[in-house]
C-alpha positions in Angstrom: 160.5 129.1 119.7 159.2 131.9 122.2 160.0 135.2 123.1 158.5 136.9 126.3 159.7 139.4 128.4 158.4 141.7 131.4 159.8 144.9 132.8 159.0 146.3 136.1 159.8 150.5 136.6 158.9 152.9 139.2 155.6 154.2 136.7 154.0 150.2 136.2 155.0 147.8 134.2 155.4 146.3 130.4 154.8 142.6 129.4 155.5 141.5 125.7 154.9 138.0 124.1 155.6 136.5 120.8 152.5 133.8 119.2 154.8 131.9 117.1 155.3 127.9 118.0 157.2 126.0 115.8 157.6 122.3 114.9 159.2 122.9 112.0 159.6 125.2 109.1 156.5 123.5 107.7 154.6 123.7 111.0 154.2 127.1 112.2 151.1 128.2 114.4 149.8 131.4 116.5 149.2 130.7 119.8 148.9 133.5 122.3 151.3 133.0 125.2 150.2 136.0 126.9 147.0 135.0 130.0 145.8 138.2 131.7 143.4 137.8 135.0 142.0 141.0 135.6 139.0 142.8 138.2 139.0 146.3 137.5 139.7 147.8 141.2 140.8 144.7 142.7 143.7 143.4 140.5 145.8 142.4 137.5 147.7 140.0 137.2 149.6 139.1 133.8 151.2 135.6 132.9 153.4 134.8 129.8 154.5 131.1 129.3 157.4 129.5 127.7 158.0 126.0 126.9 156.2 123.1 126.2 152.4 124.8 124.8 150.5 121.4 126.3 152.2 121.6 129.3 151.5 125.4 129.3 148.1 125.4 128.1 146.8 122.7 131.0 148.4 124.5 133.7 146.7 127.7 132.5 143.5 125.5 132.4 143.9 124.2 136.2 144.4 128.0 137.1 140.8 128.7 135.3 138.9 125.7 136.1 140.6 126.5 140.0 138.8 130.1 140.1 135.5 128.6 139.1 135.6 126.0 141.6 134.2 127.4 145.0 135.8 124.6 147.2 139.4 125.8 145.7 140.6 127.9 149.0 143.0 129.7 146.8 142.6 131.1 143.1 144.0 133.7 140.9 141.2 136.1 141.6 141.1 135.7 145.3 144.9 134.9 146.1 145.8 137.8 149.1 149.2 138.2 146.9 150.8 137.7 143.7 153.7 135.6 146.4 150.5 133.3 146.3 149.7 133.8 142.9 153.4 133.0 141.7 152.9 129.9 144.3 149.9 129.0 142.2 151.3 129.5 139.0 154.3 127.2 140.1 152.2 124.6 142.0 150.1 124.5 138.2 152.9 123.9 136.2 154.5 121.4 138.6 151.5 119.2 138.7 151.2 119.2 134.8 154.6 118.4 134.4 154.6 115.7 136.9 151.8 114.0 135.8 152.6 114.2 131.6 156.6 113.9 131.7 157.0 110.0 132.3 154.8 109.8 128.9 156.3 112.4 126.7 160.0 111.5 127.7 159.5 108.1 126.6 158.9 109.8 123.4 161.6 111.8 123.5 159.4 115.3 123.9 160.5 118.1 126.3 158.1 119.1 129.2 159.8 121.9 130.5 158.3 125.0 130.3 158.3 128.5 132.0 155.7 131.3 133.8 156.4 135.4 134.0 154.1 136.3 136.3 153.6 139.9 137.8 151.1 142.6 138.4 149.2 144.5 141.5 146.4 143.0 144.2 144.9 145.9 146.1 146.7 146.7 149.1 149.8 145.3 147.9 152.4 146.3 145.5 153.5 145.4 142.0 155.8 142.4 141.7 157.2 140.2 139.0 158.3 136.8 139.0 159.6 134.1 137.1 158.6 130.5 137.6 160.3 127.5 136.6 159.1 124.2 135.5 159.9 122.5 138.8 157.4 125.6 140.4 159.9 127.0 142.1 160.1 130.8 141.2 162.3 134.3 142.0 161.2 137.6 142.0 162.8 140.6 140.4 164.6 142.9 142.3 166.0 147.2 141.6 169.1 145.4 140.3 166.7 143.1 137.7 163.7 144.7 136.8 163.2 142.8 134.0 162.4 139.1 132.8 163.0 137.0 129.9 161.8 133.6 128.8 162.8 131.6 125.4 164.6 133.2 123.1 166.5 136.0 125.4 169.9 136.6 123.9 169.2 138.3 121.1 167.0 141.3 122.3 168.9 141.2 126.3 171.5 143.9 125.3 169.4 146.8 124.5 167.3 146.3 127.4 170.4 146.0 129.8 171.2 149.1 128.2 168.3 151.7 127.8 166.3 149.8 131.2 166.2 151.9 134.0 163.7 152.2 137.2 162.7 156.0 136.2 162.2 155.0 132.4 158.9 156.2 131.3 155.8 153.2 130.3 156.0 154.6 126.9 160.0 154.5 126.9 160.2 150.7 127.6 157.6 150.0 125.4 159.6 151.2 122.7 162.8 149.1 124.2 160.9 145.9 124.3 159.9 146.5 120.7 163.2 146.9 119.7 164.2 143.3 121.7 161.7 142.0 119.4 163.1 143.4 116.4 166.7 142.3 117.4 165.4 138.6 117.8 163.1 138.2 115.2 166.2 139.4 112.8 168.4 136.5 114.3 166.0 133.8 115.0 163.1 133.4 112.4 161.1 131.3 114.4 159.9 133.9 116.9 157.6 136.3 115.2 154.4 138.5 114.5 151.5 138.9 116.2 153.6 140.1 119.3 150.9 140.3 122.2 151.4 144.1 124.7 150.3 144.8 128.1 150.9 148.1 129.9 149.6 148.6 132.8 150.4 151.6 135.3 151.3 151.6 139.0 148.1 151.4 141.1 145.7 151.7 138.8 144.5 148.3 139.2 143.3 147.7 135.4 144.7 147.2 132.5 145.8 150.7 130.8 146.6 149.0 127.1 146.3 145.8 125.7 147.3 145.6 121.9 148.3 143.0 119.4 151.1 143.8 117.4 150.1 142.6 113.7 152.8 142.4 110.5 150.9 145.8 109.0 151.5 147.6 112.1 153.4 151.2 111.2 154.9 151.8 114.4 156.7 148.5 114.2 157.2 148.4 110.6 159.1 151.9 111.6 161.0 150.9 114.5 162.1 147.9 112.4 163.5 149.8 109.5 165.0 153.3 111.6 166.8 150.7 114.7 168.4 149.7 111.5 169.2 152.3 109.6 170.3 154.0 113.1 172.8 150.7 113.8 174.9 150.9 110.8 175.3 154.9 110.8 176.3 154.7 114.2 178.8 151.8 113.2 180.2 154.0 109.9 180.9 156.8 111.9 182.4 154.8 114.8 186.5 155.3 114.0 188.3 152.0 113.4 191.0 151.0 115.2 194.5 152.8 114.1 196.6 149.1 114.1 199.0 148.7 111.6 198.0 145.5 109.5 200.7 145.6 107.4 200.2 146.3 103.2 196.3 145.6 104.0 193.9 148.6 103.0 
């Protein structure tokens, strides 16, 4: 299973990615699922995938081979917009799927998979999107600044709750952490390394890039004081004066 998410604020932006694919509890692997296309000056642009990792991993390919090919009239690196890089990223995934899904149907294997995509060209602003398997995609908006792919349910409430357009880099960082944290305690099969990205309005480079490893202190901390901080909130939280007969 995956876990990715991507929040857009008025300061830049924060994308986080699980590395965990699973095929079984006797068939775990790491694979990043976090691509980052980045000229220092010109652009970043960030993509985290979801889905089927073949289908994923070849459309990430066609979008590397496509920037190395001169006769490609549109890339990554030389798209005038990330509407055109989301188009790209879409187009990618669509032909992948396409040409693959007859095949692994007929054995009974998913092909869907998923794109965040968002970041900054020069001369443009920041945007985020989401892109489906069929390469159709939507882009956030001030009432959603935030996507999820995979896993979401677990680690969505404390984002709808603590996400806000003024909320500092450093301040959804921490949030997004503690999304992990809440879905990595219900759902074992997304887990460590988680892959960061933070990268700040018009600054066209990335700002931080870290891999979150099982030793890591600061998330060996927030995992053990979100917590500790959940059930003292709950013991002190007053319960509900209902008379329940003879029953303590």
């Amino acid at each position: 299973m995956t876990y990715c998410v991507a929040v857009t604020l008025d300061a830049g932006m924060v994308f986080a990615s699980d590395s965990r694919t699973n095929a079984g509890v006797d068939n775990v692997a790491v694979f990043s699922k976090m691509y980052v296309f980045a000229a220092e000056g010109d652009r970043v642009v960030v993509m985290l995938s979801s889905g089927n990792l073949s289908v994923t991993q070849n459309a990430i390919k066609l979008l590397e081979e496509g920037q190395r090919n001169p006769r490609q009239k549109k890339t990554v690196m030389n798209a005038e917009s990330m509407h055109e890089v989301a188009s790209l990223a879409g187009q990618a995934l669509r032909d992948v799927r396409n040409s693959n899904a007859p095949y692994m149907q007929e054995s009974n294997i998913d092909p869907s998979a998923s794109f965040i995509v968002g970041g900054q060209i020069r001369g443009g602003p920041m945007r985020l999107y989401r892109v489906y398997s069929e390469g159709n995609f939507i882009e956030s908006t001030p009432e959603t600044l935030y996507f999820q792919i995979g896993e979401s349910k677990y680690g969505k409430p404390v984002i709808d709750r603590v996400i806000q357009r003024n909320t500092s880099l450093l301040e959804a960082t921490k949030c997004l952490l503690v999304s992990f944290d809440s879905t990595m305690r219900s759902n074992i099969s997304v887990g460590l390394p988680i892959d960061l990205l933070i990268y700040k309005r018009d600054s066209l480079k990335v700002n931080l890039q870290h891999r979150i490893l099982e030793t890591d202190p600061y998330f060996n901390m927030i995992h053990s004081k979100w917590g500790e901080g959940l059930r003292k909130v709950f013991s002190e939280l007053p319960n509900p004066d209902w008379n329940v007969g003879t029953q303590p």
